[in-house]
N, C-alpha and C positions, 0 to 999 in steps of 0.2 A: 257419587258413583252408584248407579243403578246396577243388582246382579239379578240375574231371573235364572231358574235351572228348572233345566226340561232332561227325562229321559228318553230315548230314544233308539229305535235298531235299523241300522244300516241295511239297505236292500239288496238283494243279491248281487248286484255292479255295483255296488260299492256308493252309492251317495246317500248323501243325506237331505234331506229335504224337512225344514223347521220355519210352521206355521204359527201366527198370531202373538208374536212375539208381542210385549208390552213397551215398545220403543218406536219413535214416529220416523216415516221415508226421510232418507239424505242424514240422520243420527248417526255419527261414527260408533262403532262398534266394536268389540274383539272378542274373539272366538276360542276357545281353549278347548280341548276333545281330550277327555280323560277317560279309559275305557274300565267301564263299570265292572267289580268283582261278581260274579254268584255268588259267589258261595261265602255264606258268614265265617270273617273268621275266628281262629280258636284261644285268641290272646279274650283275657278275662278285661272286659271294657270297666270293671271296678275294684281293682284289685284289694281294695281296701274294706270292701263290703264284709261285715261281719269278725273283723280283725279287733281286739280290744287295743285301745288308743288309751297309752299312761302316763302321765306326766309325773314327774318326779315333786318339783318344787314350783305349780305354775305360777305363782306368787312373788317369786323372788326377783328382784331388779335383775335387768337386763346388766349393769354394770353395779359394781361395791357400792356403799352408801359414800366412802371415803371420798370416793371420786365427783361426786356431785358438785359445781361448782355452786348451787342454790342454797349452801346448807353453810356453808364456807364464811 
């Protein structure tokens, strides 16, 4: 599946008109119109930027030694 995205503004009657598309005549297609925000918004897009990150025991088996069936 080919996607291509184009922006675009509607003209005062309301249509749309989308040129030079990268897909050839009689190619079925589908359309989706998702209407574009302005304005950026105010959620932090890395919330983790500059957070210290600690791990306790990164070392430690995910499960006991006990349980190992390898060792057994």
């Amino acid at each position: 599946m080919k996607a291509h995205r184009i922006e675009t503004t509607l003209t005062e009657d309301g249509t749309l008109i989308i040129k030079d598309l990268p897909f050839q005549a009689g190619e079925a297609v589908e359309i989706i119109i998702l209407e574009s925000s302005s304005q950026p918004s105010d959620s932090n897009r890395y919330p983790l930027r500059g957070k210290v990150i600690h791990y306790d025991d990164p070392f430690e088996p995910a499960v006991p030694i006990e349980d190992w069936e390898v060792l057994q």
